[in-house]
C-alpha positions in Angstrom: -29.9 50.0 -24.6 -27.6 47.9 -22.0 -30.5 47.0 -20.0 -32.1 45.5 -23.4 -29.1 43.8 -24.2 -28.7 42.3 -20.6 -32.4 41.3 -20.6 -31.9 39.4 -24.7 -28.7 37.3 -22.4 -30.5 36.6 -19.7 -33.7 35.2 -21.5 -31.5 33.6 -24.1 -29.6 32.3 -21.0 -33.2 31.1 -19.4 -34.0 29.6 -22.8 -30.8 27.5 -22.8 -31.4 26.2 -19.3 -35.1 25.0 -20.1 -34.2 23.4 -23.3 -30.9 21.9 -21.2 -33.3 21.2 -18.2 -36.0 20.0 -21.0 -33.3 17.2 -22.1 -32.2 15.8 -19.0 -35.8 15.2 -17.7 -36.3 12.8 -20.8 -32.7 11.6 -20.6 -33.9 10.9 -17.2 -37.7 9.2 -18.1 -35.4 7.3 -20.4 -33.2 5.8 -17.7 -36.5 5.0 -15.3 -38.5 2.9 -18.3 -35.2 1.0 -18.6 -35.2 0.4 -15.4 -38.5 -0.7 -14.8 -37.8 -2.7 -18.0 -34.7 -4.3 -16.0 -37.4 -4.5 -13.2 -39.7 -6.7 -15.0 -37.3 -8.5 -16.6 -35.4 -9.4 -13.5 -39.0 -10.3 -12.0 -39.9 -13.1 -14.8 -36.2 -14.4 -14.4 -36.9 -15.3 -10.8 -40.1 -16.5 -11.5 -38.5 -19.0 -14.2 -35.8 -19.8 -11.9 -37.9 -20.4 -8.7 -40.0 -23.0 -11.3 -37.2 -24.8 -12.0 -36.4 -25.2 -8.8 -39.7 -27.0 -7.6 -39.7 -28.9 -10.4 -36.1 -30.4 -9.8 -37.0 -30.5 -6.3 -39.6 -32.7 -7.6 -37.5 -34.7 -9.8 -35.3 -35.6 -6.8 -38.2 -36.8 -4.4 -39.3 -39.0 -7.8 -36.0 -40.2 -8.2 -35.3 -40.9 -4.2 -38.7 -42.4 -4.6 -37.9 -44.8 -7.3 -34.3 -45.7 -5.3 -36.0 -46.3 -2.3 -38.3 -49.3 -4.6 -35.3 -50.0 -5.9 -33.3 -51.0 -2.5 -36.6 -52.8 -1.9 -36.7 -55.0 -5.0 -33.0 -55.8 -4.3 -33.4 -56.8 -0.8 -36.9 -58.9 -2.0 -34.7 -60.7 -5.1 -32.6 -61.5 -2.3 -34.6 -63.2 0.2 -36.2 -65.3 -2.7 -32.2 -66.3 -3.8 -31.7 -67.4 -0.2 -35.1 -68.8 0.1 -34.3 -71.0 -3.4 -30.3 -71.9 -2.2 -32.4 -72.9 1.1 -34.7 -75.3 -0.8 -32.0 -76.6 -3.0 -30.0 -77.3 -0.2 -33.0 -79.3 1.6 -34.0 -81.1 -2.0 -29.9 -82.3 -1.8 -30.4 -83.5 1.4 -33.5 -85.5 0.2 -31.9 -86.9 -2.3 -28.7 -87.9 -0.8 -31.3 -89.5 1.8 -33.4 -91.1 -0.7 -30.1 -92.8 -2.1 -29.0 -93.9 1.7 -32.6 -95.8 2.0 -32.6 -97.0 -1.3 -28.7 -98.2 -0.7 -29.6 -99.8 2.3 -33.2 -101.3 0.7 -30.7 -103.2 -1.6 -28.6 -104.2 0.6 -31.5 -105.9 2.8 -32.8 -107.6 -0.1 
């Protein structure tokens, strides 16, 4: 009758350690598939952010690109503002000689 007894507690005991056993392997799937979850999403957030990277890496060669035409345009407007303060400069020069021959004409006559 002891020996029954003891054997009931230790299957009842056996019981409770499978169902307890039972509960942390799906306590412990649980944690994995939100891991991998976590995985995956971690995954697809680098992806995005390596994305944006190239394409602001390409927005800066576009815009250092564009500055670079820039600096040129400037430096061309530039040259043709000398270029035209040079030619004004030569057409006053004309002139003022123009007047001199045209003083002096008069003064022959």
């Amino acid at each position: 009758r002891h020996h029954l007894f003891s054997l009931r507690h230790h299957l009842f005991s056996l019981r409770h350690h499978l169902f307890s056993l039972r509960h942390h392997l799906f306590s412990l799937r649980h944690h994995l598939l939100s891991l991998r979850h976590h995985l995956f999403s971690l995954r697809h957030h680098l992806f995005s952010l390596r994305h944006h990277l190239f394409s602001l890496r390409h927005h800066l060669f576009s815009l250092r690109h564009h500055l670079f035409s820039l600096r040129h345009h400037l430096y061309s407007l530039r040259h043709h503002q000398f270029s035209v303060r040079h030619h004004l400069f030569s057409l006053r020069h004309h002139l003022f000689s123009l007047r001199h021959h045209l003083f002096s004409l008069r003064h022959h006559l």
